[in-house]
N, C-alpha and C positions, 0 to 999 in steps of 0.2 A: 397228781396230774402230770402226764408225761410233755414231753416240749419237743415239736414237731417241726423242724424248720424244712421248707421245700423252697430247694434252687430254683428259679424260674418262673413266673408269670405267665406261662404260656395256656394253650388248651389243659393240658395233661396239670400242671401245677394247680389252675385256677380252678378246676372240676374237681381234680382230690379234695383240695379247701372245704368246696360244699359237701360232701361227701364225708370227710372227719367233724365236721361243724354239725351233722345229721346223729353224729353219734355222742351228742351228750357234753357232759363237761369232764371227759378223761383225759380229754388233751388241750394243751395250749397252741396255738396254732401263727406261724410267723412264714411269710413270703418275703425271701429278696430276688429281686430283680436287676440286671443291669441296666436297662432299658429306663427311659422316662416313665409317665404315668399318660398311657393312652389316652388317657380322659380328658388329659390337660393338652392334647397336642389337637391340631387340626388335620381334619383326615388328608388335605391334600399336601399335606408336610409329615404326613405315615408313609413308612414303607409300608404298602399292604400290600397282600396275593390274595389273589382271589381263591375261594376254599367251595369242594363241595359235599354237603352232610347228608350222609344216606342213614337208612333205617339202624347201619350197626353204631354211627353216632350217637342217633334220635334216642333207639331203646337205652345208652348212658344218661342222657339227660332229664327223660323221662322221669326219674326215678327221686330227681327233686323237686318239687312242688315250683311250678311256675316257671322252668328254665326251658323247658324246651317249645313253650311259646316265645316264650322273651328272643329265644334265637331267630328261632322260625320271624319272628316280626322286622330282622333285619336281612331274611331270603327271599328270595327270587325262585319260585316253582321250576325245575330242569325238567320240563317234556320229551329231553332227548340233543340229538348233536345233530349238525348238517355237514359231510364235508364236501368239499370244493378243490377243481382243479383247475388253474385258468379261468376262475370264478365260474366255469360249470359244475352244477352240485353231480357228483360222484355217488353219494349216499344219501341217505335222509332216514335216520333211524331212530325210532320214537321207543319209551319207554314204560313198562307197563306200570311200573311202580316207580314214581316219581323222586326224584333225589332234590335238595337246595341249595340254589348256589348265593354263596355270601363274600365279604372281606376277612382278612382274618384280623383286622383295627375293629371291625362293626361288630363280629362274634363276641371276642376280649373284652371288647366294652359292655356287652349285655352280658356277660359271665361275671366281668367285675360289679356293673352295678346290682345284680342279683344279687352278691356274696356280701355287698356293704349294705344292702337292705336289711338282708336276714343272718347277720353276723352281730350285731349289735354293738361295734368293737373287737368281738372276741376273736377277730382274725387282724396281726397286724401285715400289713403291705410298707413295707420298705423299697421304693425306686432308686434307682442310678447306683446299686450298689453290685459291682463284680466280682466275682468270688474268687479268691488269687492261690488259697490253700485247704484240703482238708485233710485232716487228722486224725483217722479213724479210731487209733487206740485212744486218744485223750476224748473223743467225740466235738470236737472242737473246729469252727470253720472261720479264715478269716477272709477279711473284704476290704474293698477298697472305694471310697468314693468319688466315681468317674465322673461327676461333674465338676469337680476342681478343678478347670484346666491349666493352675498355676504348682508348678513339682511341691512349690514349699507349704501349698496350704493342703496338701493332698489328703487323706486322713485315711488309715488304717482301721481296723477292729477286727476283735473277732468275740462271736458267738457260741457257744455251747449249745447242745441236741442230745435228748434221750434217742428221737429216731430222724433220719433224713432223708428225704426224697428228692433225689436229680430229677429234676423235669427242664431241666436246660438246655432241651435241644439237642443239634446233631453233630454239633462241636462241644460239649458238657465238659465239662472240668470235674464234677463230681467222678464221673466215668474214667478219667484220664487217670484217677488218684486207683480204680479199680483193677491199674494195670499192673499195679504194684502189688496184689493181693495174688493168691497162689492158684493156678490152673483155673485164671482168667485168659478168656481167649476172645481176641476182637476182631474183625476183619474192617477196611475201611476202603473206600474206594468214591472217585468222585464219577456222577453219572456222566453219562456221555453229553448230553445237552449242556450248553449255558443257555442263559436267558435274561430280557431285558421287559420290563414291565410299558405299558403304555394307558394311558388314561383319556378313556374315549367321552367324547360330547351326548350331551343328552337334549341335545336340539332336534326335535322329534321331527321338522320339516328337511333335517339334513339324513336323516336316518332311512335307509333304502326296505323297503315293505318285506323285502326277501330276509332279511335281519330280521326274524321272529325273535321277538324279546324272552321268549323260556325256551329258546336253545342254545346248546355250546355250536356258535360257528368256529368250523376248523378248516384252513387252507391249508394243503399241501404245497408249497412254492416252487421247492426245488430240492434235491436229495441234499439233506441235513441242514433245512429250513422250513419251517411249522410257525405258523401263526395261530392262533385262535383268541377268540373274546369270548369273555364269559357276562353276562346277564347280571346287572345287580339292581337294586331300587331305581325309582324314578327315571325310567328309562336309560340309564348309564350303563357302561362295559366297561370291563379292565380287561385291555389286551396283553397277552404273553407273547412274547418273541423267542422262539426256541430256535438256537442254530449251534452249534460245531463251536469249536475255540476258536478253529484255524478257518473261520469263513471271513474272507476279509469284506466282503460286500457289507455287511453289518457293522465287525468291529470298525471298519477305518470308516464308519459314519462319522463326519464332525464337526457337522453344523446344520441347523433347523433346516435351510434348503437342500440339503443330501437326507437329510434322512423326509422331507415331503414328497422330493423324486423316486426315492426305492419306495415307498409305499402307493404312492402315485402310478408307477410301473409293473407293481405286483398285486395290491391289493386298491384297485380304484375304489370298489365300494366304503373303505373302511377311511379311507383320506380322509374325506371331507368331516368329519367327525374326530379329527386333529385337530386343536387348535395350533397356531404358532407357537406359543407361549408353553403346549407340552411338548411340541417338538425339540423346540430350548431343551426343556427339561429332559428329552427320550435322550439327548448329546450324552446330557452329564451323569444321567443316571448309571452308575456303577453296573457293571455287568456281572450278573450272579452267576453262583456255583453252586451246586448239589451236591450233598456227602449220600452215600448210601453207607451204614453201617449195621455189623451183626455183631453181637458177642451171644457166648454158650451158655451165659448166667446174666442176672441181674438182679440180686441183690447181696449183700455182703454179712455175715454172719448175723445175727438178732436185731440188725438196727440199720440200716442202710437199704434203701432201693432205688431205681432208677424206670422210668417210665416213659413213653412217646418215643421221640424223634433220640430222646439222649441212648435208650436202649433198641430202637429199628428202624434209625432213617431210612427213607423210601424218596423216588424221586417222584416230584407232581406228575410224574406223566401219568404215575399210575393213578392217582388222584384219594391215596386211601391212605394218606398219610396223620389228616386229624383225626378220621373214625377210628383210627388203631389206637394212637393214644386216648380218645374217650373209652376206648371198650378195657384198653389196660385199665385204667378205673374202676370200671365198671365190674370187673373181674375179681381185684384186689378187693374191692369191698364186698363182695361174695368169698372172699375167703376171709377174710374177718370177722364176717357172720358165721360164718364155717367153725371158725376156732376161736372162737370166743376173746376177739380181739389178742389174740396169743400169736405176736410179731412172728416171733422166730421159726414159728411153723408155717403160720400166710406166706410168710417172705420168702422160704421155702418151695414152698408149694407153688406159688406166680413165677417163677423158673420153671419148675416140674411142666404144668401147666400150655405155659407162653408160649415159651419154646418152637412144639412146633408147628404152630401157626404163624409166625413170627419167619419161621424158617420159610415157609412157604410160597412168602409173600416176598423175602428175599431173592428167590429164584424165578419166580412171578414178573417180577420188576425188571428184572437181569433181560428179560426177552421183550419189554414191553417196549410197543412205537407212542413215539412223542402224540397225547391228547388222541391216541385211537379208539 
């Protein structure tokens, strides 16, 4: 039985899981996370973004018994986008084949609790643990447990792996150890947009009728400022705030009455569906950043590969950041079938492969307007 540790709890980590757990008892199978346990956290104390899964998601999940209802039961059907200038709608473009929009707390959750249903055990999940070194000639990774916020109780370890999978995202440390490996080649770059999250009311008498609940509304506001809400359960939206580093109208928000005036002033429809109490929170909330990253390879000789966001951050504008990493799944487990679960040559071959569509979507991204 071979011993399979994968970095990360993300889309791309938590789908491999099902997807090696489908292939029998050849492998033992262990997730660490830095992250707490979704399950145990309240959504509205989650960072979440809102995500959306189109068919090249769907056909990855499809393919394990029960999973891609269980998703689909935490979407919101996407009919399409409306956008808006000066609250007059611009566009209004509907869609022939429908896409779903979700959180990526409400996704992770129904991916976890599928994989603890039908894992029986046989998959362990370790939370709060960040991963500080690896080792590729010994196979050995260690970690550190980030919930000790006291230096002296901190606690070290490390693990041994026959195979490893970075699914850690778009800052990955497994990846960072790959820079060290020969005619490795990365490029890294952060996207043009930041952005600030906002969590909208689901008071259906506050909510304005032109708000179709299965579309993306998107406002243009002002050159290098983009709003849009995205559609989730029970009538709710999570709004995104896309703007520039250097827009001060945004960053020097800093306090709940500045920021209910600029939304007050730009977006009247969407105010009233602020509470106070998130405008508090729109203050404090940390203002994010996006990596866009390529490298030429991804995986390292017979044992090592990386997947999702750790091997082709993409920024949300484009919106094809989780379908990529489910279809990289979906892919490697078609080359395991391929080769007779014979690592060295899949692992191989998912570079060969990847590549370039991966590249594609790199240069793709590079021209794309914010939620167009």
């Amino acid at each position: 039985m071979k011993k399979v540790i994968i970095v990360g709890a993300g889309p791309a980590g938590v789908l491999l899981a099902h997807y090696l757990l489908r292939r029998g008892t050849q492998y033992k199978i262990e997730i660490y996370e830095r992250r707490s346990d979704l399950q145990k956290v309240s959504l509205a104390n989650s960072r979440t973004i809102p995500y959306g899964i189109n068919e090249r998601g769907l056909r990855a999940l499809r393919k394990i018994e029960g999973l891609e209802a269980a998703v689909k039961a935490t979407c919101v059907e996407n009919h399409g986008s409306i956008i808006y200038q000066k609250n007059k709608i611009l566009e209004n473009r509907s869609k022939k084949k429908y896409s779903f929009n979700t959180d990526r707390t409400s996704l992770l959750i129904a991916l976890l609790s599928q994989l603890t249903e039908k894992s029986d055990n046989k998959v362990e999940i370790h939370y709060d643990c960040k991963c500080t070194n690896v080792d590729f000639e010994n196979k050995t990774l260690t970690f550190e447990k980030v919930k000790e916020t006291i230096a002296e109780n901190q606690t070290e370890f490390t693990v041994d792996y026959d195979l490893l999978i970075g699914a850690d995202g778009a800052r990955s440390i497994v990846r960072t150890h790959l820079l060290n490996t020969e005619f490795f080649e990365f490029k890294q770059e952060y996207a043009s947009a930041c952005y600030k999250t906002v969590f909208l009311s689901s008071n259906k008498e506050k909510i304005s009728k032109n708000l179709k609940q299965n579309f993306l509304h998107i406002w243009r506001i002002e050159e290098g400022i983009t709003f849009g809400i995205v559609p989730q359960l029970n009538d709710k939206f999570i709004g995104i705030l896309l703007f520039s580093k250097n827009t001060n109208k945004v960053v020097n928000l800093s306090n709940k009455e500045e920021v209910m005036a600029f939304f007050q002033q730009n977006l009247p429809e969407v105010t009233p569906l602020i509470s106070e109490e998130e405008a508090e929170a729109f203050v404090k909330r940390p203002i994010g950043t996006q990596l866009r990253t390529r490298c030429n390879r991804y995986h390292y000789g017979d044992s090592v590969l990386i997947l999702g966001d750790a091997a082709h951050a993409v920024s949300s504008s484009l919106g094809q950041g989780c379908n990529n990493a489910f279809e990289d799944v979906l892919i490697f487990d078609s080359l395991l079938d391929e080769y007779s679960d014979e690592w060295a040559t899949a692992l191989e071959q998912f570079t060969i492969r990847r590549r370039p569509d991966v590249y594609a979507l790199w240069e793709l991204d590079a021209h794309v307007i914010p939620f167009h």
